[in-house]
BALOBA-1460 file (C-alpha; in Angstrom, 3 decimals):
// residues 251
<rec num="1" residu="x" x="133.395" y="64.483" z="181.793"/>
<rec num="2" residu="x" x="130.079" y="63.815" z="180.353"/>
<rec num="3" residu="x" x="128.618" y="66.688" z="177.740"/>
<rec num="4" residu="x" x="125.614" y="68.623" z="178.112"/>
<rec num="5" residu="x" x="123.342" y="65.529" z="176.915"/>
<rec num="6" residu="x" x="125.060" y="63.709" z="180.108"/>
<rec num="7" residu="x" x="126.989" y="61.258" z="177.516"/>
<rec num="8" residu="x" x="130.292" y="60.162" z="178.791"/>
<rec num="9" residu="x" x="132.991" y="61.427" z="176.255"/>
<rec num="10" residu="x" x="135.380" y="57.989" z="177.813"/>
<rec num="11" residu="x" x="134.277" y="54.963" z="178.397"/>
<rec num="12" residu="x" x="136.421" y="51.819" z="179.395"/>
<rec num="13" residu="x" x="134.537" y="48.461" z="178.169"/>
<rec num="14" residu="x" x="135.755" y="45.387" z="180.379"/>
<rec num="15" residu="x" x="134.562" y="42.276" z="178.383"/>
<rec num="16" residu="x" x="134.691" y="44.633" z="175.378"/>
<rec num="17" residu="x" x="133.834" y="41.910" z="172.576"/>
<rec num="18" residu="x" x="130.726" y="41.291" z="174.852"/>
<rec num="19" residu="x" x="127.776" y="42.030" z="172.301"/>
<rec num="20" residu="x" x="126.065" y="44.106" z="175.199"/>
<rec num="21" residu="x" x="129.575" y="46.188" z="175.648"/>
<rec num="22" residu="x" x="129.530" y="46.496" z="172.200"/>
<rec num="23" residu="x" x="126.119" y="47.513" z="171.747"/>
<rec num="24" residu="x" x="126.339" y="50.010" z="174.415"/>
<rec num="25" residu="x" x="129.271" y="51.385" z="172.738"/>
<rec num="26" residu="x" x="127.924" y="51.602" z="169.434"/>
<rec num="27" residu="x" x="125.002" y="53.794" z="171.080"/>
<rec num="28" residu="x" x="127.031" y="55.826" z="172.933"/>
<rec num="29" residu="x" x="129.862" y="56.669" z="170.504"/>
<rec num="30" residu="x" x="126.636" y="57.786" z="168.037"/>
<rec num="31" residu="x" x="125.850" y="60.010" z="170.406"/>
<rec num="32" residu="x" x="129.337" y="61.861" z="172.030"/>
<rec num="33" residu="x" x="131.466" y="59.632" z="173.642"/>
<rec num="34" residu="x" x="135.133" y="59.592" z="171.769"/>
<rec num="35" residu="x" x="137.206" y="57.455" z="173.598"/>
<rec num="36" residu="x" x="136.736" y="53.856" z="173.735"/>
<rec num="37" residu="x" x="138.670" y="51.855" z="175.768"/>
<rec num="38" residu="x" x="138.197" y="47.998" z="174.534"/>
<rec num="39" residu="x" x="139.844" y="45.450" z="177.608"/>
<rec num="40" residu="x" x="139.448" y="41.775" z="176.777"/>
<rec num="41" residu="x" x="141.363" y="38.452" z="175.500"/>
<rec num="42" residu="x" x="143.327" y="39.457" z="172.701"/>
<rec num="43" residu="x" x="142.107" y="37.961" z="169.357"/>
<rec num="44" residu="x" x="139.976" y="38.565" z="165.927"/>
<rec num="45" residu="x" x="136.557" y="39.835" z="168.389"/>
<rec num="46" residu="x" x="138.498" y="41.854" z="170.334"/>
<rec num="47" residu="x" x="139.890" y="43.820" z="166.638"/>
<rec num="48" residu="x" x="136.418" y="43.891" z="165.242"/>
<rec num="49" residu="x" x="134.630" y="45.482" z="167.897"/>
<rec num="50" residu="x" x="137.741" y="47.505" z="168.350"/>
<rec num="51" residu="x" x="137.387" y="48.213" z="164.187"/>
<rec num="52" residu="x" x="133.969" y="48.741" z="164.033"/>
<rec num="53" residu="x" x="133.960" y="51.411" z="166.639"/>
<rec num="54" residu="x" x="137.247" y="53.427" z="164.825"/>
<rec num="55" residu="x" x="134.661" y="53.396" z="161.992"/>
<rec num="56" residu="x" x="131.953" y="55.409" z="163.728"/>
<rec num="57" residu="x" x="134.715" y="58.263" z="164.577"/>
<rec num="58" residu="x" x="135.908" y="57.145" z="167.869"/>
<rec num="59" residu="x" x="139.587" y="56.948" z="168.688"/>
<rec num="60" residu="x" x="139.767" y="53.061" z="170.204"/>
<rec num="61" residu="x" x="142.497" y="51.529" z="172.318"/>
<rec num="62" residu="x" x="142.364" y="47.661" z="172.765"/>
<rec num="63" residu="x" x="144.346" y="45.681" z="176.129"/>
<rec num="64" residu="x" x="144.606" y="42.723" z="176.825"/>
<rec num="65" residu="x" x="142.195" y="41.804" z="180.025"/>
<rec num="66" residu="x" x="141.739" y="38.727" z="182.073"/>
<rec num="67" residu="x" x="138.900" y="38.184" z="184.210"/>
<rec num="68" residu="x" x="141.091" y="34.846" z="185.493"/>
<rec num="69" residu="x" x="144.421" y="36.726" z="186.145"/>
<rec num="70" residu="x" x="142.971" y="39.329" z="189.079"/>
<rec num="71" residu="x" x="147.172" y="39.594" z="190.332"/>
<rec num="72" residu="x" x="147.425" y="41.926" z="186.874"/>
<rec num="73" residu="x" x="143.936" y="44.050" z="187.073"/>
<rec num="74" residu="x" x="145.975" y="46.865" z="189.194"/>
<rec num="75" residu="x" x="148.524" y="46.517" z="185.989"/>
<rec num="76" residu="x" x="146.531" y="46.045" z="183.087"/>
<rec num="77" residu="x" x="143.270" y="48.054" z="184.274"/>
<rec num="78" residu="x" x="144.245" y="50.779" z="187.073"/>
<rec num="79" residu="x" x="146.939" y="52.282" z="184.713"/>
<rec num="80" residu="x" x="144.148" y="52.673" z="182.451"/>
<rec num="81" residu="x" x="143.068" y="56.080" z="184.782"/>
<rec num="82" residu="x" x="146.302" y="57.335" z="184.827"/>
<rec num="83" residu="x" x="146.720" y="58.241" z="181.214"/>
<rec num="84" residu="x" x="143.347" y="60.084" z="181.622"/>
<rec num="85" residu="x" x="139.743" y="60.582" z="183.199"/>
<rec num="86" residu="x" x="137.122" y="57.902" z="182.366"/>
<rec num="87" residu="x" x="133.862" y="59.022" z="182.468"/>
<rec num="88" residu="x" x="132.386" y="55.442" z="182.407"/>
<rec num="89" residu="x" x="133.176" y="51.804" z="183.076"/>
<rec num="90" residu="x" x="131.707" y="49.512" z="182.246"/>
<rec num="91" residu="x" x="132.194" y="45.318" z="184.002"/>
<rec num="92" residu="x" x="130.599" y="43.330" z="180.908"/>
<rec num="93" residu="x" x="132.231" y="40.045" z="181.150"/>
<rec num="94" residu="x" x="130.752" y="36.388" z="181.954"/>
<rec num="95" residu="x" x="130.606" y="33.063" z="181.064"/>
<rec num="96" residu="x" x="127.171" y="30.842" z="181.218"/>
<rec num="97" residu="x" x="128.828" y="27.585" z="181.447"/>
<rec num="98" residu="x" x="127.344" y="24.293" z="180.867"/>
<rec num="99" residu="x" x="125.304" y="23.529" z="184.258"/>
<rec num="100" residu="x" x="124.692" y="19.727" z="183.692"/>
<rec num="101" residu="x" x="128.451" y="19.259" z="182.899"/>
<rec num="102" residu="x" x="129.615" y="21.916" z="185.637"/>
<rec num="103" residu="x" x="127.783" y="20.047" z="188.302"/>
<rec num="104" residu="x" x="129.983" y="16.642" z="187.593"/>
<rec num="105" residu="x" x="133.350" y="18.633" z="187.266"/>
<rec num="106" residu="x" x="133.686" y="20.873" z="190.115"/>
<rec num="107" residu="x" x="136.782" y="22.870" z="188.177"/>
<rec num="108" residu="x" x="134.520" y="23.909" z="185.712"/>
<rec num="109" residu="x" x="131.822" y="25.408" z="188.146"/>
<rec num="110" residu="x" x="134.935" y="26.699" z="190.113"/>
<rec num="111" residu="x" x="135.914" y="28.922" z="186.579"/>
<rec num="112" residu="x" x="132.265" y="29.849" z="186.015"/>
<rec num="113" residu="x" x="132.557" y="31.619" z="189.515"/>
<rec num="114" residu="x" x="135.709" y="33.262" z="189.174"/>
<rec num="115" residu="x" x="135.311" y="34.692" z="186.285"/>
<rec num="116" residu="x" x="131.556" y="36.107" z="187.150"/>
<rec num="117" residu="x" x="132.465" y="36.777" z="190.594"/>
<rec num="118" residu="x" x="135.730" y="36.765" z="191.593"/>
<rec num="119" residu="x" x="137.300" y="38.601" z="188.912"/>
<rec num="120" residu="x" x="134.616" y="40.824" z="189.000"/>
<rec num="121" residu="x" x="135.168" y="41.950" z="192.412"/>
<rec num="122" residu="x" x="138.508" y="42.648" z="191.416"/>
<rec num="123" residu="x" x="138.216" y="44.638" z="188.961"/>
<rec num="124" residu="x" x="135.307" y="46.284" z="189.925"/>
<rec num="125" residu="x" x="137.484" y="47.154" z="193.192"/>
<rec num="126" residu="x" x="140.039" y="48.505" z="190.620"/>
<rec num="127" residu="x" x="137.886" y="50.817" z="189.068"/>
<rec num="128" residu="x" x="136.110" y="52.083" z="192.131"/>
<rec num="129" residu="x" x="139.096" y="52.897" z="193.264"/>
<rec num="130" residu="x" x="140.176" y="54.960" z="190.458"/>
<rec num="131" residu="x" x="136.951" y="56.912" z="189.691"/>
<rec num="132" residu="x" x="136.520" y="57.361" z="193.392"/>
<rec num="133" residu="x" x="140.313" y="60.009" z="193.186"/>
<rec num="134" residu="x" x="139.136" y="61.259" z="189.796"/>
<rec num="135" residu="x" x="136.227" y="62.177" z="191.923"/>
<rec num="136" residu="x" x="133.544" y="61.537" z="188.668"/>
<rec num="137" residu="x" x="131.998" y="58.640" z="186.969"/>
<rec num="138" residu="x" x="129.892" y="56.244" z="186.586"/>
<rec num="139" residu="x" x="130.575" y="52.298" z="186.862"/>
<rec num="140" residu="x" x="127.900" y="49.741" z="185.039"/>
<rec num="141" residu="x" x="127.834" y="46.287" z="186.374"/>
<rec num="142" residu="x" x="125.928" y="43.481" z="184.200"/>
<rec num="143" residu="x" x="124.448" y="41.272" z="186.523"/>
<rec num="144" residu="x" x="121.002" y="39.197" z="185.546"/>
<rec num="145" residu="x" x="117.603" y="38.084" z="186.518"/>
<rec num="146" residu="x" x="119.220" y="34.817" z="187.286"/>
<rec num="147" residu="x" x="120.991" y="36.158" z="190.181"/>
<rec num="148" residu="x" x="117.500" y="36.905" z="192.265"/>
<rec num="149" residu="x" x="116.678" y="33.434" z="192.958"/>
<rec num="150" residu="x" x="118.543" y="30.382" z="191.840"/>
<rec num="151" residu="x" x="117.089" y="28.324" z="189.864"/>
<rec num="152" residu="x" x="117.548" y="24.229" z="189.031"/>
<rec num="153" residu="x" x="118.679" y="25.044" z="185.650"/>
<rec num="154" residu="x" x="121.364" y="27.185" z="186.468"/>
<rec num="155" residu="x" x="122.039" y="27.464" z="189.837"/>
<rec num="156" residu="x" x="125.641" y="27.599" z="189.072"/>
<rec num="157" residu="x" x="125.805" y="30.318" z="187.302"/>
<rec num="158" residu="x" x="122.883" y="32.056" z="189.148"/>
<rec num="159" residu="x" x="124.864" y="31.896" z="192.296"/>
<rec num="160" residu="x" x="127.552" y="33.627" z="190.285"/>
<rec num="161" residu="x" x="125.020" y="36.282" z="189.402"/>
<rec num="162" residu="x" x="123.687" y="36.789" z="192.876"/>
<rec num="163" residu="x" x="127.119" y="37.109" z="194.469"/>
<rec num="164" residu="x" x="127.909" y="39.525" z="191.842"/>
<rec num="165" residu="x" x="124.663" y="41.698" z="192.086"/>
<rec num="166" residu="x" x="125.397" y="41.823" z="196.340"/>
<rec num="167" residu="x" x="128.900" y="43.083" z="195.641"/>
<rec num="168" residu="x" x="127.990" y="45.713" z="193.329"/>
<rec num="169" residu="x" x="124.787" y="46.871" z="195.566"/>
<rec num="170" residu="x" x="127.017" y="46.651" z="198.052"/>
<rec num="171" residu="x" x="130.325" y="48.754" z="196.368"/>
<rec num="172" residu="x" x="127.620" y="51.676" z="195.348"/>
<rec num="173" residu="x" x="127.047" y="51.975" z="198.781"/>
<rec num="174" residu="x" x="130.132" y="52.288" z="199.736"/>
<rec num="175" residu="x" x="130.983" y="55.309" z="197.022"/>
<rec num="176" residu="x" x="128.026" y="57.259" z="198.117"/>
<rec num="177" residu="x" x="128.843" y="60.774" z="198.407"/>
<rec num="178" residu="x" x="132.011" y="60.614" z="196.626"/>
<rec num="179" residu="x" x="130.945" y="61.622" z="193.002"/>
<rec num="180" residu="x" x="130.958" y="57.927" z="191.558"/>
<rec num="181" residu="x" x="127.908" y="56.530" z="190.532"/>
<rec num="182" residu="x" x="127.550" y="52.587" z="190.692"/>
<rec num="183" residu="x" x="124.510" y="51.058" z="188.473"/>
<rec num="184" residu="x" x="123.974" y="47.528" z="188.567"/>
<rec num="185" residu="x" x="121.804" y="45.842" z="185.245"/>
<rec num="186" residu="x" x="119.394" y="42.831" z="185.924"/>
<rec num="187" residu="x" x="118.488" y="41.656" z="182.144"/>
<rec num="188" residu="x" x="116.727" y="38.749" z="181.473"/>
<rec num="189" residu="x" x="117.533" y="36.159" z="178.851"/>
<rec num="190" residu="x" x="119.286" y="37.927" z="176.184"/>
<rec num="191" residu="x" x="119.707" y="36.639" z="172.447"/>
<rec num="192" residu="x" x="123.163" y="36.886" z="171.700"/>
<rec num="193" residu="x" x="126.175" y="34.047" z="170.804"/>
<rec num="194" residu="x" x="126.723" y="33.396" z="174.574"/>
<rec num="195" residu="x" x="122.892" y="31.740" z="174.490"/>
<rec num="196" residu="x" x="122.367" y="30.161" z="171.182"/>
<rec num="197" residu="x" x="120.888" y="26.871" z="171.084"/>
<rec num="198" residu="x" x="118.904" y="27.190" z="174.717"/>
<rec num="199" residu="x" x="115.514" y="27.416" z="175.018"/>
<rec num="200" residu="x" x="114.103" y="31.001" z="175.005"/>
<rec num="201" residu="x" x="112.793" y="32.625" z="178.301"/>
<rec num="202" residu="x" x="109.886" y="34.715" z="178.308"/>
<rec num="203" residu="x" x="110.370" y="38.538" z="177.764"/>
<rec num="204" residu="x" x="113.583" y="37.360" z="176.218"/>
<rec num="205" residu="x" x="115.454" y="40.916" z="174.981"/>
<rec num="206" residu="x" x="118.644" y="41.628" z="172.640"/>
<rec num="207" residu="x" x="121.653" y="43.583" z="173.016"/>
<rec num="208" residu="x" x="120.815" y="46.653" z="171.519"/>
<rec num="209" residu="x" x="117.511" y="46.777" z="174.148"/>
<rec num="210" residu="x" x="119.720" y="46.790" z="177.347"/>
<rec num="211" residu="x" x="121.808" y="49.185" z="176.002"/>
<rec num="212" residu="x" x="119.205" y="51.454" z="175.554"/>
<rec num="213" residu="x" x="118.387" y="50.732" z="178.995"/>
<rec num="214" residu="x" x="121.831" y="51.534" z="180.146"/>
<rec num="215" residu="x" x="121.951" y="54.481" z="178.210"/>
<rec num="216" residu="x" x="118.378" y="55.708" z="180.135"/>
<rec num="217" residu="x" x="119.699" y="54.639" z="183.765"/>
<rec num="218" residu="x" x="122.924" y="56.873" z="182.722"/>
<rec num="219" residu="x" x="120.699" y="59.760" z="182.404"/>
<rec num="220" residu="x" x="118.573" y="58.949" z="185.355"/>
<rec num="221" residu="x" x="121.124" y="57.570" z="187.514"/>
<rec num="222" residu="x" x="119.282" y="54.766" z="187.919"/>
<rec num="223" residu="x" x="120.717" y="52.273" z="191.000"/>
<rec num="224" residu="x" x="119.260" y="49.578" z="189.428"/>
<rec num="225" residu="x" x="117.790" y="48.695" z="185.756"/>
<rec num="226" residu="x" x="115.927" y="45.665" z="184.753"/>
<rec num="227" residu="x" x="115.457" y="44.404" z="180.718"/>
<rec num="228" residu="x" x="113.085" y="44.899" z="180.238"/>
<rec num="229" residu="x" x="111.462" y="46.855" z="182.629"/>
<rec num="230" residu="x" x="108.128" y="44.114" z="183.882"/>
<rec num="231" residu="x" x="111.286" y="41.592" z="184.715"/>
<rec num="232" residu="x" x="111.286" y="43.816" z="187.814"/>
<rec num="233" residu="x" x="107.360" y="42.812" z="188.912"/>
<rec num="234" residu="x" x="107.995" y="39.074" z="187.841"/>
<rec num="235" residu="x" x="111.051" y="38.966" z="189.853"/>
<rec num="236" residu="x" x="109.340" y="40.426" z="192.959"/>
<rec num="237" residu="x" x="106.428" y="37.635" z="192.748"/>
<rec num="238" residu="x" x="109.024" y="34.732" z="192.519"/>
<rec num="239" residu="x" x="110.744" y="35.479" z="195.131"/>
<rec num="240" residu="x" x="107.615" y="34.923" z="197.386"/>
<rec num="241" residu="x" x="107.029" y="31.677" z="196.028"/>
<rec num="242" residu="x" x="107.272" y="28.553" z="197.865"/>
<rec num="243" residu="x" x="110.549" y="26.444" z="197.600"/>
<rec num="244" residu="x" x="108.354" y="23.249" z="197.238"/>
<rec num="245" residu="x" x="106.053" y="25.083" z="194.602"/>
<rec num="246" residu="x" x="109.202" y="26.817" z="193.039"/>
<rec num="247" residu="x" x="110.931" y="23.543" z="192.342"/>
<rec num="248" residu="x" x="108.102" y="22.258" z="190.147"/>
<rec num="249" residu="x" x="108.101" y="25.191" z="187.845"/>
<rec num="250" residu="x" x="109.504" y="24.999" z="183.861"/>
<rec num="251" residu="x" x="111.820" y="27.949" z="184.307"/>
């Protein structure tokens, strides 16, 4: 259950060598939580997020997750709840892919959308399911800004985003009432490894920013939560913009 400053004392990171996952950790074992549950592809990430964590006081388990394999998310993520309540999970996995590249080799667009949709939906299903007969908890879902009209850029991946950002509207919904809280996160272009070497959007943010963010739509139980915060007005204005006009945009 969460303590009297409303932090989670569990949380269950899927993606959990994501540098968001890992920032939000890192802010939220500072504060209370004490069990960290790090789900990912095994390997040297996985460890030092899993290391860096056990070195702030927190008592971290590591699994091995695949956002590819959903036939094993009942094994690998829904026992997860049955060795004890989790106050907070959180879906933090995603790939960007390489649009130009994707576009030419349908496969690779195909894994782009499984593993930001499709696995997603899965596991997200997963742990609704399981907080929903704990009756308690909260599940974060990192969508982004690209998801709220596609762009030329990355359409791919945007259409990944929007699916993704439907589905988890859509799954809060559907828990309403039943003690679960569903929060979806809209951030903009973030600085981390997954976009080095692309050209930098405006109001570009880091890690640590949207887990601040997360941490304050915790508290509020915020539906939604845009990084930054004016990403929400920009949005709103280019959705109203002409297709024709849109088109000839540098975004």
């Amino acid at each position: 259950m969460k303590d009297a400053f409303g932090t989670p004392q569990s949380l269950l990171v899927l993606g959990g060598s994501s540098e968001i996952a890992l920032a939000t950790a890192r802010r939220l074992v500072a504060r209370r939580t004490r069990t960290v549950h790090l789900a990912g592809r095994p390997g040297p990430a996985l460890e030092s997020a899993a290391a860096e964590l056990r070195d702030m006081g927190a008592e971290v388990h590591t699994h091995a997750f695949d956002a590819l394999d959903p036939d094993r998310h009942e094994e690998a993520v829904g026992k997860l709840f049955t060795e004890g309540d989790i106050d907070l999970a959180l879906l933090a996995f995603g790939i960007l892919g390489d649009q130009e590249r994707d576009e030419g080799d349908p496969l690779a667009a195909v894994r782009v959308a499984q593993t930001n949709y499709t696995g997603a939906v899965s596991a997200g299903l997963v742990c609704a399911a399981a907080l929903k007969r704990q009756g308690h908890g909260s599940l974060v879902v990192l969508s982004s800004v690209a998801g709220e009209r596609a762009r030329r850029a990355n359409f791919i991946y945007g259409s990944s985003k929007a699916g993704l950002d439907a589905f988890a509207q859509g799954l809060g919904d559907a828990l309403h009432g039943s003690g679960v809280h569903v929060m979806v996160v809209r951030p903009g272009f973030v600085r981390s490894r997954m976009t080095a070497g692309l050209r930098e959007a405006p109001l570009a943010t880091t890690p640590e920013a949207v887990a601040e963010a997360i941490e304050g739509g915790l508290r509020r139980r915020a539906d939604v939560v845009w990084v930054p915060g004016a990403l929400r007005w920009v949005m709103s204005g280019l959705r109203h913009v002409p297709r024709p006009v849109f088109r000839r945009l540098p975004l």
